[in-house]
PyMOL Python script that loads the backbone (N, CA, C, O; Angstrom):
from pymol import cmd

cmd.read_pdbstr("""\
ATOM      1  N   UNK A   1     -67.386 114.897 -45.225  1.00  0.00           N
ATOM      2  CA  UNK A   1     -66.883 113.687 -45.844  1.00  0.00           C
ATOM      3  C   UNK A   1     -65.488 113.947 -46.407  1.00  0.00           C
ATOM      4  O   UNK A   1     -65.291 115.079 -46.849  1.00  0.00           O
ATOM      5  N   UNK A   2     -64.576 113.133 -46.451  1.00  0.00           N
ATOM      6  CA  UNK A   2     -63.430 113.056 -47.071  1.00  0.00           C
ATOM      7  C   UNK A   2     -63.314 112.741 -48.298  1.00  0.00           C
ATOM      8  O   UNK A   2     -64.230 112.073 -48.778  1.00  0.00           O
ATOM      9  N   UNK A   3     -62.340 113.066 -49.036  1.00  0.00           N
ATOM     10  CA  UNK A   3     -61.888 112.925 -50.840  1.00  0.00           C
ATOM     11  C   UNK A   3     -61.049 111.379 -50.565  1.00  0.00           C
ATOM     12  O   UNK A   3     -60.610 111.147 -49.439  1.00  0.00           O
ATOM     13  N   UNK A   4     -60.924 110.646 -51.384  1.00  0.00           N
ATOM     14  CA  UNK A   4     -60.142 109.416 -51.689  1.00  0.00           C
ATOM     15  C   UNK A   4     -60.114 109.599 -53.186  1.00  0.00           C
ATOM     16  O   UNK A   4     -61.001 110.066 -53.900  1.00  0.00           O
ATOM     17  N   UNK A   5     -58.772 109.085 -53.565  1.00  0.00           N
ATOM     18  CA  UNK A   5     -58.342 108.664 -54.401  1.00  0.00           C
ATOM     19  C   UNK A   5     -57.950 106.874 -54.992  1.00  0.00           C
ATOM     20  O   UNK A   5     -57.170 105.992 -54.633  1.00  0.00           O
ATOM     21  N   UNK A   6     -58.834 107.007 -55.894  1.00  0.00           N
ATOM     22  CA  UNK A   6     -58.527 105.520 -56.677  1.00  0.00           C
ATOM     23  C   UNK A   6     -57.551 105.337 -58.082  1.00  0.00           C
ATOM     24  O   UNK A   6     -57.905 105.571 -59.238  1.00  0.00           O
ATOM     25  N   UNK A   7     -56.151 104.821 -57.595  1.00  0.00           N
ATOM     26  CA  UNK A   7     -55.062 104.730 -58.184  1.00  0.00           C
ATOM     27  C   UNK A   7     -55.191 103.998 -59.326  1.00  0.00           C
ATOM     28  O   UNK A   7     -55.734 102.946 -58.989  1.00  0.00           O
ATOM     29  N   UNK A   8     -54.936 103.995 -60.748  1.00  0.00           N
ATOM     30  CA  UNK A   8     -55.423 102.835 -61.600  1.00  0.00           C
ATOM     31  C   UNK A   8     -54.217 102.731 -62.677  1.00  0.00           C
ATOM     32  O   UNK A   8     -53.822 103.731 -63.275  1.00  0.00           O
ATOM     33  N   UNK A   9     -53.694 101.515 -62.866  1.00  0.00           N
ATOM     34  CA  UNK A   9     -52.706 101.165 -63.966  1.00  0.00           C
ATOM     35  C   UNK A   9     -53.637 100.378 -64.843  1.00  0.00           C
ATOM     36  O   UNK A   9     -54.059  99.251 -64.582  1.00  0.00           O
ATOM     37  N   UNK A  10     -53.986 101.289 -66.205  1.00  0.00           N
ATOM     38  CA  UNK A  10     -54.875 100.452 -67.126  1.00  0.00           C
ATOM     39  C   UNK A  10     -54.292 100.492 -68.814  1.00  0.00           C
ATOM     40  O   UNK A  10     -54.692 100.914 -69.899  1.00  0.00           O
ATOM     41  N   UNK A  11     -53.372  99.936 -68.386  1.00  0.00           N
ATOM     42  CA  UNK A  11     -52.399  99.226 -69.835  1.00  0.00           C
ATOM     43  C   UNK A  11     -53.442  99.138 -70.866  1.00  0.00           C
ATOM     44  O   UNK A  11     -54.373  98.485 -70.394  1.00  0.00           O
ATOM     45  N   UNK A  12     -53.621  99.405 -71.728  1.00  0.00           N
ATOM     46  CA  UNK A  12     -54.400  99.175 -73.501  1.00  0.00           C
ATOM     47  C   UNK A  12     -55.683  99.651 -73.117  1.00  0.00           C
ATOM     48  O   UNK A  12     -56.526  99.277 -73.932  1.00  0.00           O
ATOM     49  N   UNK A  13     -56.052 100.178 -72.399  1.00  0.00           N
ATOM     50  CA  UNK A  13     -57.519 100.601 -72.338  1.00  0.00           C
ATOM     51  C   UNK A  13     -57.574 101.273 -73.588  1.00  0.00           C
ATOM     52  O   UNK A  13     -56.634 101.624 -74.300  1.00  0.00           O
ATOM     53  N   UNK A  14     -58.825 101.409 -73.768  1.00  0.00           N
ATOM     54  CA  UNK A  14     -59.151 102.073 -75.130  1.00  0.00           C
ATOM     55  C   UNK A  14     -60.213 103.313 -74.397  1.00  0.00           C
ATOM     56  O   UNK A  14     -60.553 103.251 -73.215  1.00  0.00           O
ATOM     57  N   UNK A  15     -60.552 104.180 -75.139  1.00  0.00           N
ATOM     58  CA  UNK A  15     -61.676 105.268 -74.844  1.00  0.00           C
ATOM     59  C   UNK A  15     -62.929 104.894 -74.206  1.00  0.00           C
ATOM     60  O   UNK A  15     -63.524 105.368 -73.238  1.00  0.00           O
ATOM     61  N   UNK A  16     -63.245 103.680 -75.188  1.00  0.00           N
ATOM     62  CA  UNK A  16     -64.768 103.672 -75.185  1.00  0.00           C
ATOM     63  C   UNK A  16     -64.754 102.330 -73.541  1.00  0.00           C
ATOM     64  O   UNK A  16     -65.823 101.949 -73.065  1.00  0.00           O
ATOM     65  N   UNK A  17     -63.697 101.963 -73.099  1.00  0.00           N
ATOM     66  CA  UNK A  17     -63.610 101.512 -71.813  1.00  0.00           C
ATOM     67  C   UNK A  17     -63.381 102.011 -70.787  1.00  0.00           C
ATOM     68  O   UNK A  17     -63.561 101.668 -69.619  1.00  0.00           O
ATOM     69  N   UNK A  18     -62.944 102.901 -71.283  1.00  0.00           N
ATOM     70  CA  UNK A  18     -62.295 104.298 -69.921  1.00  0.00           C
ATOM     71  C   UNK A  18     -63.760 104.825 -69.632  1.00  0.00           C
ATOM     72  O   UNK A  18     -64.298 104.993 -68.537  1.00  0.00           O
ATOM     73  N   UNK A  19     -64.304 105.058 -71.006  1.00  0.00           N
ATOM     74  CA  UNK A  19     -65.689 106.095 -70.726  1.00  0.00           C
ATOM     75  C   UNK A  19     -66.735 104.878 -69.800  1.00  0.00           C
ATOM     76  O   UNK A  19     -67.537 105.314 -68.974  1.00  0.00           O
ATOM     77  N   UNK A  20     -66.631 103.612 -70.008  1.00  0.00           N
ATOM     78  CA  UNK A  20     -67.742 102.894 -69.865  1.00  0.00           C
ATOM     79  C   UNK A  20     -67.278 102.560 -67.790  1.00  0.00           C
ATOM     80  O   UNK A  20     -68.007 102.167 -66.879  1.00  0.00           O
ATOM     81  N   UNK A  21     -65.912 102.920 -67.797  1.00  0.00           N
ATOM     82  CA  UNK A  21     -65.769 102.550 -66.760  1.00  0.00           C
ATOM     83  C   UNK A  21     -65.800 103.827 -65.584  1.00  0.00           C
ATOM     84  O   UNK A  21     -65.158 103.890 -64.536  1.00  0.00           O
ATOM     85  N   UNK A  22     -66.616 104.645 -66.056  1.00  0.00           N
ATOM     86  CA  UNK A  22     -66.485 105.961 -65.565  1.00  0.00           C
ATOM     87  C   UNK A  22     -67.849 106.027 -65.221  1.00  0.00           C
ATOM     88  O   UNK A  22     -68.359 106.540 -64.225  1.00  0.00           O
ATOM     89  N   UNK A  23     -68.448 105.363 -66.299  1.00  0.00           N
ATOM     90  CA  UNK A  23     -69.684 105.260 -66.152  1.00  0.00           C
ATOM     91  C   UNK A  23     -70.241 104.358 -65.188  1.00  0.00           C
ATOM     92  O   UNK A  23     -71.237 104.780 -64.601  1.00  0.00           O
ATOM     93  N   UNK A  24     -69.775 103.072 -64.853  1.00  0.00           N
ATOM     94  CA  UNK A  24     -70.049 101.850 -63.790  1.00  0.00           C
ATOM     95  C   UNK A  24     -69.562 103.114 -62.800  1.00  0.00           C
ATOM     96  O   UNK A  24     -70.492 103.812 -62.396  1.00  0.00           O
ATOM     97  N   UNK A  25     -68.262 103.478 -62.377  1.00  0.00           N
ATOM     98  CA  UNK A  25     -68.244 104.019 -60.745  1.00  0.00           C
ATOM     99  C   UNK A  25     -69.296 105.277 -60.749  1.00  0.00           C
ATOM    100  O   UNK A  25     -69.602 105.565 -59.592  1.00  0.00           O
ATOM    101  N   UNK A  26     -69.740 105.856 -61.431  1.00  0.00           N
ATOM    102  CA  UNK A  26     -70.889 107.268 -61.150  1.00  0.00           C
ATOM    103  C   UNK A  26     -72.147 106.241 -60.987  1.00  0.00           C
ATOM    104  O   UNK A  26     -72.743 106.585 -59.966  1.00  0.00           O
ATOM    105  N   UNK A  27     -72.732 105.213 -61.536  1.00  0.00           N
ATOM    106  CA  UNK A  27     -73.368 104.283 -61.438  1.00  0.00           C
ATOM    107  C   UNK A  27     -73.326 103.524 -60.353  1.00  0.00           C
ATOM    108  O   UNK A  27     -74.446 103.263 -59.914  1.00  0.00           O
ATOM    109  N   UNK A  28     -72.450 103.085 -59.772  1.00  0.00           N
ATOM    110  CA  UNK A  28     -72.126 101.931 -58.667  1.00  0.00           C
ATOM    111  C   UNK A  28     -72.155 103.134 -57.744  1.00  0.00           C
ATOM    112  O   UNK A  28     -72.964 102.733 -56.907  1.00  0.00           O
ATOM    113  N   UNK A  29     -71.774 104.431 -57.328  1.00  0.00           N
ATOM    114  CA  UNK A  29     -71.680 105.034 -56.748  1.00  0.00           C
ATOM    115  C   UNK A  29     -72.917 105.759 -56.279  1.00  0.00           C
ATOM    116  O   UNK A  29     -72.793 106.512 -55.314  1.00  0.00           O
ATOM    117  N   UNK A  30     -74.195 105.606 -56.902  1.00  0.00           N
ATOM    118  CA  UNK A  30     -75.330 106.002 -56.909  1.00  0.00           C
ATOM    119  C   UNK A  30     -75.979 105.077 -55.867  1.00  0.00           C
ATOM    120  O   UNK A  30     -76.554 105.465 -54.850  1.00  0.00           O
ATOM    121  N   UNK A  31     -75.805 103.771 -56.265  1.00  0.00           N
ATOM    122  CA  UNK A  31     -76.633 102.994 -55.816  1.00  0.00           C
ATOM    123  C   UNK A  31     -76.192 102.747 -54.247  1.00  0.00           C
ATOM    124  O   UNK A  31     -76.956 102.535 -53.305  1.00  0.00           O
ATOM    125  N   UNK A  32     -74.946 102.819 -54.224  1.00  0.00           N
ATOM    126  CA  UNK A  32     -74.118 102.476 -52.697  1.00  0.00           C
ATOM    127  C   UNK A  32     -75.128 103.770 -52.098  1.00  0.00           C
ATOM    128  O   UNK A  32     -76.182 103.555 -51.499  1.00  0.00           O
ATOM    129  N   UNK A  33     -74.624 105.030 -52.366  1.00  0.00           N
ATOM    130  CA  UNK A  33     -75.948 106.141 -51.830  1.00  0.00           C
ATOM    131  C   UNK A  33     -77.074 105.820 -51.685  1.00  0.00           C
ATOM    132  O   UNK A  33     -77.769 106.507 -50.937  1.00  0.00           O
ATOM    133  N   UNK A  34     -77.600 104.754 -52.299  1.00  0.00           N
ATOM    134  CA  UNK A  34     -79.127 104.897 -51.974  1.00  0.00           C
ATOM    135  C   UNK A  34     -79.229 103.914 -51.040  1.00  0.00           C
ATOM    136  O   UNK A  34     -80.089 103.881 -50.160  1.00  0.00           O
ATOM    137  N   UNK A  35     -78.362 103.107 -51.215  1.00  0.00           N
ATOM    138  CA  UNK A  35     -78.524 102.223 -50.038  1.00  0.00           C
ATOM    139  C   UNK A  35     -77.620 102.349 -48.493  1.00  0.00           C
ATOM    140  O   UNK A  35     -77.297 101.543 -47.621  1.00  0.00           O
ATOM    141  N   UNK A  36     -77.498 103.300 -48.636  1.00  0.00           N
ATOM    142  CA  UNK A  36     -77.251 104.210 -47.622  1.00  0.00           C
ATOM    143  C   UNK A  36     -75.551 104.352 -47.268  1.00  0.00           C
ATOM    144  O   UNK A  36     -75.061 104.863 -46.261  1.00  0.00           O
ATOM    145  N   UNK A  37     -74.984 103.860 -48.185  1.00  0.00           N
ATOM    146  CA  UNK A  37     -73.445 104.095 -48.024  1.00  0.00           C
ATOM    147  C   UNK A  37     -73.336 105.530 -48.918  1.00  0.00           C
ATOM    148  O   UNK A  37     -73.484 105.450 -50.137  1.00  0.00           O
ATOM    149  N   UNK A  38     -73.050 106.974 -48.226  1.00  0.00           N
ATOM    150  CA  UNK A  38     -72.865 107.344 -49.388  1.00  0.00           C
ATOM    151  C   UNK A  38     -71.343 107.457 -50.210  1.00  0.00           C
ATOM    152  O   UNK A  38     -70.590 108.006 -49.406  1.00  0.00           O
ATOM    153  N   UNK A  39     -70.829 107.254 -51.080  1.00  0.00           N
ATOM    154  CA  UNK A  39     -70.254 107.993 -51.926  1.00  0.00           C
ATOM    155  C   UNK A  39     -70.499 108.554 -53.165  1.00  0.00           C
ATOM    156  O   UNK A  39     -71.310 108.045 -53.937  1.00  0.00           O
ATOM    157  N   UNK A  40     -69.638 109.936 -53.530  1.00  0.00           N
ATOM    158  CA  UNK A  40     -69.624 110.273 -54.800  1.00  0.00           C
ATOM    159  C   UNK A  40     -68.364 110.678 -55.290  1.00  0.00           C
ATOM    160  O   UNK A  40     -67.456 111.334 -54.780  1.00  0.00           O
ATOM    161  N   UNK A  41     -68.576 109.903 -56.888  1.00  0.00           N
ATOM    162  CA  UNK A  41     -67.492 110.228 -58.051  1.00  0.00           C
ATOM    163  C   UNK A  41     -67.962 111.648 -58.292  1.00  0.00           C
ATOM    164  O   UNK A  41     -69.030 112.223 -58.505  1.00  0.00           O
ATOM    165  N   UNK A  42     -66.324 112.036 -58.126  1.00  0.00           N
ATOM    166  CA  UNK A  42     -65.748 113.330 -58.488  1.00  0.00           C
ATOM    167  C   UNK A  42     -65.718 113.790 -59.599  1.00  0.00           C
ATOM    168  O   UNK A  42     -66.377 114.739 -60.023  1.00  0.00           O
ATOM    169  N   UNK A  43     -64.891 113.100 -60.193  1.00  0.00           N
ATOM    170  CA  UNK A  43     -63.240 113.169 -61.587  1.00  0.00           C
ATOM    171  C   UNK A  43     -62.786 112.309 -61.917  1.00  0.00           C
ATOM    172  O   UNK A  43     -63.422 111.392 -61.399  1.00  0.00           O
ATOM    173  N   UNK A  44     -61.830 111.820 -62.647  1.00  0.00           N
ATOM    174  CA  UNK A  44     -60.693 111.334 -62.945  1.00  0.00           C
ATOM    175  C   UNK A  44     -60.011 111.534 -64.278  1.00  0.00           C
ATOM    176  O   UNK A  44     -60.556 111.930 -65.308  1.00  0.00           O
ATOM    177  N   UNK A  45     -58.674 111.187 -64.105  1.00  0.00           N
ATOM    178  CA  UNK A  45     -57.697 111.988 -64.500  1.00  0.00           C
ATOM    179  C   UNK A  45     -56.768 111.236 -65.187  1.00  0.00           C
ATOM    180  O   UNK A  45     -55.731 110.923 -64.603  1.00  0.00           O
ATOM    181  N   UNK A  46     -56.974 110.863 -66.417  1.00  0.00           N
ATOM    182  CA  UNK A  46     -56.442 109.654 -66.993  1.00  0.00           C
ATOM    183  C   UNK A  46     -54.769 110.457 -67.848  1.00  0.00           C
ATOM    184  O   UNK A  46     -54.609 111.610 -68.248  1.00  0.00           O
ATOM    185  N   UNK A  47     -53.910 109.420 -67.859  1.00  0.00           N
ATOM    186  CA  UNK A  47     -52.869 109.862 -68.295  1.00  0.00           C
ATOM    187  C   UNK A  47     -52.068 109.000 -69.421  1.00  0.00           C
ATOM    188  O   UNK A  47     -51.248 108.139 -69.104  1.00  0.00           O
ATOM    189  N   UNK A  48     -52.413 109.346 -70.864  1.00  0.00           N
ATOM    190  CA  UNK A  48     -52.368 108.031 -71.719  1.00  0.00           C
ATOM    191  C   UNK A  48     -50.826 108.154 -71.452  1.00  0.00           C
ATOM    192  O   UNK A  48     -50.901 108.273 -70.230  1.00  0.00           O
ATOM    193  N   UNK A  49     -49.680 108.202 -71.680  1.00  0.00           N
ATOM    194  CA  UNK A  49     -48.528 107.780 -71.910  1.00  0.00           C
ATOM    195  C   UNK A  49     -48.101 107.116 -70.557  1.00  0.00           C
ATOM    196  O   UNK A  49     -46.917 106.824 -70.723  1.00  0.00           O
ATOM    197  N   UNK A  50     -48.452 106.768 -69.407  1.00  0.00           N
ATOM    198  CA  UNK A  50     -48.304 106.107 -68.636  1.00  0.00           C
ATOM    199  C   UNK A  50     -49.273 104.795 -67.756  1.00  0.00           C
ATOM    200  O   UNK A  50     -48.961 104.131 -66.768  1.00  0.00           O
ATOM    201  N   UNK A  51     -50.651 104.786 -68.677  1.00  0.00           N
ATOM    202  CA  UNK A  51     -51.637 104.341 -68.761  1.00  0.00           C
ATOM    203  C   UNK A  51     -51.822 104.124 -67.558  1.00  0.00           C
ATOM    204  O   UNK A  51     -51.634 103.015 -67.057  1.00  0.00           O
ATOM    205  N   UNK A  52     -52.206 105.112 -66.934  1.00  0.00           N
ATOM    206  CA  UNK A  52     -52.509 105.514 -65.388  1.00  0.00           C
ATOM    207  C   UNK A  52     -53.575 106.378 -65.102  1.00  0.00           C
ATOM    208  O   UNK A  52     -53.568 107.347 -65.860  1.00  0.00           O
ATOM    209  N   UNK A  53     -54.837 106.386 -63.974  1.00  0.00           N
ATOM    210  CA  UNK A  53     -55.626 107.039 -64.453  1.00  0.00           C
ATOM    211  C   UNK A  53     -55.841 107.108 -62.381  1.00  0.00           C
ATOM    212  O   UNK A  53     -56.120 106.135 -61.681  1.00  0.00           O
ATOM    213  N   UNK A  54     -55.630 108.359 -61.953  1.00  0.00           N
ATOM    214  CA  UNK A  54     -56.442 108.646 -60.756  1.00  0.00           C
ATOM    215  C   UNK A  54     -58.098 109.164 -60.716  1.00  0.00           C
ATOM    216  O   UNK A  54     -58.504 110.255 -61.116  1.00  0.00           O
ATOM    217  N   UNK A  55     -58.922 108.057 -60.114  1.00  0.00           N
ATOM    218  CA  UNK A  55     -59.971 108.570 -59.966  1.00  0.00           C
ATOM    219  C   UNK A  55     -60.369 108.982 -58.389  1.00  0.00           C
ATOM    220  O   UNK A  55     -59.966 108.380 -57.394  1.00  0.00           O
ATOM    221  N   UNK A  56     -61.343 110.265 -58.397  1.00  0.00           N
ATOM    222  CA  UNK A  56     -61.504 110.986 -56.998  1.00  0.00           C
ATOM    223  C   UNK A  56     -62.849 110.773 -56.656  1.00  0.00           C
ATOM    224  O   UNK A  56     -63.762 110.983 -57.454  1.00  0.00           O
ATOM    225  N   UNK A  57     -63.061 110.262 -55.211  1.00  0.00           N
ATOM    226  CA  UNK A  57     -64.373 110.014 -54.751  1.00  0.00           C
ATOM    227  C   UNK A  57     -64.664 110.556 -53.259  1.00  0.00           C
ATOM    228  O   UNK A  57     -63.804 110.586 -52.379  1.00  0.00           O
ATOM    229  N   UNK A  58     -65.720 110.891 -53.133  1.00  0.00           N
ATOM    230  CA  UNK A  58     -66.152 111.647 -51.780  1.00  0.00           C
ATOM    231  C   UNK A  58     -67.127 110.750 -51.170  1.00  0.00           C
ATOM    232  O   UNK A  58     -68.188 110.366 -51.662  1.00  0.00           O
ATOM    233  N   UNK A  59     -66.398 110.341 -49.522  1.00  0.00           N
ATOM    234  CA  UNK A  59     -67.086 109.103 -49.081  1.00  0.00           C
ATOM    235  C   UNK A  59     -66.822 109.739 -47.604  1.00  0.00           C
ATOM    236  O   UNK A  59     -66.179 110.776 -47.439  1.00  0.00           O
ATOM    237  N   UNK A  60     -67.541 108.799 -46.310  1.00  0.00           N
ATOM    238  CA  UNK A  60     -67.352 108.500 -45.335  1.00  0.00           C
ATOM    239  C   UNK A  60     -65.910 108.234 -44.798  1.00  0.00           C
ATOM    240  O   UNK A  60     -65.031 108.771 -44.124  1.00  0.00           O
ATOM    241  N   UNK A  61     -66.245 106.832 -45.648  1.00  0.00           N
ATOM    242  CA  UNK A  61     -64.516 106.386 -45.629  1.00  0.00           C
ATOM    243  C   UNK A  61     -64.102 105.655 -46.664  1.00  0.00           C
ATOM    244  O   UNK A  61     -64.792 105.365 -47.641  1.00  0.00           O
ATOM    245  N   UNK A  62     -62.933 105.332 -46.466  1.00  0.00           N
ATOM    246  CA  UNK A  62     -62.696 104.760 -47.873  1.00  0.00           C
ATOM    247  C   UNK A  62     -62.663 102.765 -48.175  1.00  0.00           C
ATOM    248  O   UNK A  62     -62.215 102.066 -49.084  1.00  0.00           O
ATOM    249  N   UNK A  63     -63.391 102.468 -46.866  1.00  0.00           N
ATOM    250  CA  UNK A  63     -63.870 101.142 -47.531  1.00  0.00           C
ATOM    251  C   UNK A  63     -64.937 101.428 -48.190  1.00  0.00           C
ATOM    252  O   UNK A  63     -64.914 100.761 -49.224  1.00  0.00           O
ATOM    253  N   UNK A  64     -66.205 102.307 -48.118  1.00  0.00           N
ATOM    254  CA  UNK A  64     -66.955 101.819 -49.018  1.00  0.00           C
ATOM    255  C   UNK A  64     -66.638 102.728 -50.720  1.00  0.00           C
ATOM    256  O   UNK A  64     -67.467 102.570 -51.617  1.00  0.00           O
ATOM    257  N   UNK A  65     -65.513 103.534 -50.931  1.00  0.00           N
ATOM    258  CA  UNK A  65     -65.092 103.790 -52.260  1.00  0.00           C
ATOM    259  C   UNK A  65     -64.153 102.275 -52.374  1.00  0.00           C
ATOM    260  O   UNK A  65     -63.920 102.289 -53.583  1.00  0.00           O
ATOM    261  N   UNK A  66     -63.870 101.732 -52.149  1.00  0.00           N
ATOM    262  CA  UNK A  66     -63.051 100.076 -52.029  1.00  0.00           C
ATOM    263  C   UNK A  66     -64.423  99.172 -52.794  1.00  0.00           C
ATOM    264  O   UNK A  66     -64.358  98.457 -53.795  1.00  0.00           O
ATOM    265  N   UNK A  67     -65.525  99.458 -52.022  1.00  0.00           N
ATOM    266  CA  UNK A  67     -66.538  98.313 -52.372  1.00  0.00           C
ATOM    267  C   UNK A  67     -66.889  98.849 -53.947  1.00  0.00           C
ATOM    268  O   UNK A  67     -66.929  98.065 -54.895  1.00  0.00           O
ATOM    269  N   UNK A  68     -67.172 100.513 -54.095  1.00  0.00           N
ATOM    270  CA  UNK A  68     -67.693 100.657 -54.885  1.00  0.00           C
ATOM    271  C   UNK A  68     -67.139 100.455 -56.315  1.00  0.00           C
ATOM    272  O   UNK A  68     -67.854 100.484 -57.317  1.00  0.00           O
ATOM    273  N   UNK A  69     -65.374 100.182 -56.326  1.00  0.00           N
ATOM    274  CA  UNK A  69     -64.886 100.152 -57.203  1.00  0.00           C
ATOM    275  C   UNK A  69     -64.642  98.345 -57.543  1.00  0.00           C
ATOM    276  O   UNK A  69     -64.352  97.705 -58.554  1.00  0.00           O
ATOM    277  N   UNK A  70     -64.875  98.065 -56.411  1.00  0.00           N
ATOM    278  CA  UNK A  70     -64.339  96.116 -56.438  1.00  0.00           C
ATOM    279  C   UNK A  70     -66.443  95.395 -56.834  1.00  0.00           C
ATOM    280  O   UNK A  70     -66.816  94.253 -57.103  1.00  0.00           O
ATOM    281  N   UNK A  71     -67.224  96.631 -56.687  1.00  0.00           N
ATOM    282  CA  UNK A  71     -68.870  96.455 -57.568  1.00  0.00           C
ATOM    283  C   UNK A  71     -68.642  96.397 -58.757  1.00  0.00           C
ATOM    284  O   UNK A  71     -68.715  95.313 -59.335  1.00  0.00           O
ATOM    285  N   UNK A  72     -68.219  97.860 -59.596  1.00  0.00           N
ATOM    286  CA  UNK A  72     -68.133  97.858 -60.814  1.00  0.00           C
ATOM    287  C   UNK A  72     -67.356  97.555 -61.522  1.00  0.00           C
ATOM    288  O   UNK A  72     -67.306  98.105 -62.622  1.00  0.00           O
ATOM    289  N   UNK A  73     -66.393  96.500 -61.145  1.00  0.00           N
ATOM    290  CA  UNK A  73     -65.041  95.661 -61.514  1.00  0.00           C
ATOM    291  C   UNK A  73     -64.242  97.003 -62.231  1.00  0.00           C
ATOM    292  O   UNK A  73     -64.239  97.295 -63.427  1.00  0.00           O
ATOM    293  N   UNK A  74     -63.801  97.470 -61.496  1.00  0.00           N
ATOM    294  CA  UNK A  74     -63.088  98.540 -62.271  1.00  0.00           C
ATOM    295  C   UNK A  74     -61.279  98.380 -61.506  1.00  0.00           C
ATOM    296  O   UNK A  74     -61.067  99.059 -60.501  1.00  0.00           O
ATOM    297  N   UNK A  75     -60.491  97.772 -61.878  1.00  0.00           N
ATOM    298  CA  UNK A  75     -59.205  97.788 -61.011  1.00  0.00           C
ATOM    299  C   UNK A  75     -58.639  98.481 -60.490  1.00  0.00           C
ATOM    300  O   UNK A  75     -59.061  99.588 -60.826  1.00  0.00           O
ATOM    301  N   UNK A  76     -57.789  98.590 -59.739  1.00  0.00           N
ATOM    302  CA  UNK A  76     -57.016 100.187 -58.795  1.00  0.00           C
ATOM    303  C   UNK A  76     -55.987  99.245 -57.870  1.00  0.00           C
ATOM    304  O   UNK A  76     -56.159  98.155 -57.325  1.00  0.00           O
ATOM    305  N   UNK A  77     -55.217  99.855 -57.914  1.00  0.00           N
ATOM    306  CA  UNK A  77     -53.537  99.114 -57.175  1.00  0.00           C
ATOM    307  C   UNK A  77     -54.171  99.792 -55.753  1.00  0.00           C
ATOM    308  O   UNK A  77     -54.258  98.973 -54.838  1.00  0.00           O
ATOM    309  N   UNK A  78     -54.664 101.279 -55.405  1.00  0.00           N
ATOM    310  CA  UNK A  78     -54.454 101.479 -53.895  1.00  0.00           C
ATOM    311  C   UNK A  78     -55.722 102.563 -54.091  1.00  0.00           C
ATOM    312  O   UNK A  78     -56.028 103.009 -55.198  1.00  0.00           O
ATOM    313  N   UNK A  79     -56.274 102.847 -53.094  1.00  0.00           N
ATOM    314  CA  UNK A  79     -57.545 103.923 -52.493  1.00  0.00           C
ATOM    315  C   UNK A  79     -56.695 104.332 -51.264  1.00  0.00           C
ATOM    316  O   UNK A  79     -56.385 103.670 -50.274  1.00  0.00           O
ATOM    317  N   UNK A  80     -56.375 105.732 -51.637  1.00  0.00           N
ATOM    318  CA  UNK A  80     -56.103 106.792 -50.283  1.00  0.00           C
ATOM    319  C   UNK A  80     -56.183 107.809 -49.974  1.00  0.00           C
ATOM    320  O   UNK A  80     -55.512 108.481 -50.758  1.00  0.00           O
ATOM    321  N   UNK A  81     -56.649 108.434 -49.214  1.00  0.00           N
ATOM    322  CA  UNK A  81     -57.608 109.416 -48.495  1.00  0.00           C
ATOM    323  C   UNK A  81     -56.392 110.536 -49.271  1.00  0.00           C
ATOM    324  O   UNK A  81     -55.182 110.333 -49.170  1.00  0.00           O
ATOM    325  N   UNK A  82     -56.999 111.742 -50.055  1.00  0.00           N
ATOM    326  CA  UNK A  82     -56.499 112.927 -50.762  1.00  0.00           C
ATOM    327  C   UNK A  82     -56.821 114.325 -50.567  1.00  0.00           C
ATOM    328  O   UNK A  82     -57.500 114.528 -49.560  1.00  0.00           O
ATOM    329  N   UNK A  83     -56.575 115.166 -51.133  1.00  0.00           N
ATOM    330  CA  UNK A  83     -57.215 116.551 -50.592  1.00  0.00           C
ATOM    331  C   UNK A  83     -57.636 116.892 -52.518  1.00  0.00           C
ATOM    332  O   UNK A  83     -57.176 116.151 -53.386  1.00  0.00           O
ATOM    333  N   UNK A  84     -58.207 117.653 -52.732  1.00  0.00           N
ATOM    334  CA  UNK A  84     -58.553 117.942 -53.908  1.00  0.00           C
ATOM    335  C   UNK A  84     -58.745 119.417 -53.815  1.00  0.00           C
ATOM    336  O   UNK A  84     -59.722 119.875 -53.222  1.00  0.00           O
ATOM    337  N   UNK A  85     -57.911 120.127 -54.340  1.00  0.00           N
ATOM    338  CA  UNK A  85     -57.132 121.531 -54.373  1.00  0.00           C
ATOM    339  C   UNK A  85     -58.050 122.478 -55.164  1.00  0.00           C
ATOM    340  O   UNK A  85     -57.963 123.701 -55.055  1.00  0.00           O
ATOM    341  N   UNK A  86     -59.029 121.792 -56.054  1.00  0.00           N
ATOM    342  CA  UNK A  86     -59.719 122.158 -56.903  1.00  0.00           C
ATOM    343  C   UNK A  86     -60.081 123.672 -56.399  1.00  0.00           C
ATOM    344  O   UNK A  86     -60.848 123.893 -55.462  1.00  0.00           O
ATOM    345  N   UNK A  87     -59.547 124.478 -57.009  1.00  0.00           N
ATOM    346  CA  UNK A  87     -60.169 126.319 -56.681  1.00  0.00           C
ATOM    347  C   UNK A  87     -61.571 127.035 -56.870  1.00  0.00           C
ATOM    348  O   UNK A  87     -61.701 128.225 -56.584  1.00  0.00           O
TER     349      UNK A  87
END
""", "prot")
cmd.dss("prot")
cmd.show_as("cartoon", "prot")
cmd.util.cbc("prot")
cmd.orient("prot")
């Protein structure tokens, strides 16, 4: 399976929305798996002074990390296929 990346500009988020929205894609991301799409949440990588936050997902392809993020209303400007360097 391939890594995708979900791009996110989230102006005033606060903590306890970041956390809750971390929580819908590991959540939304479960269920797409069981119903036989799989993906899985990785990470993400929030960056307060530019209120930008990349999140990383391991899918087939990257429409269904598209569905899983447009499920748990979570916004993202772009989803595109990434490598994750992680050692």
């Amino acid at each position: 399976m391939a890594v995708y990346m979900a791009d996110r500009d989230l102006p005033g988020i606060t903590l306890e929305q970041l956390a809750a929205a971390q929580k819908a894609a590991i959540e939304t991301s479960e269920r797409f798996t069981s119903e036989g799409k799989p993906v899985r949440y990785i990470r993400s990588t929030f960056v307060p002074g530019d209120s930008s936050c990349r999140c990383l997902f391991e899918s087939g392809n990257a429409d269904w990390v598209r569905e899983v993020n447009e499920a748990a209303n979570i916004p993202f400007t772009r989803i595109v296929e990434a490598m994750d360097l992680t050692p």
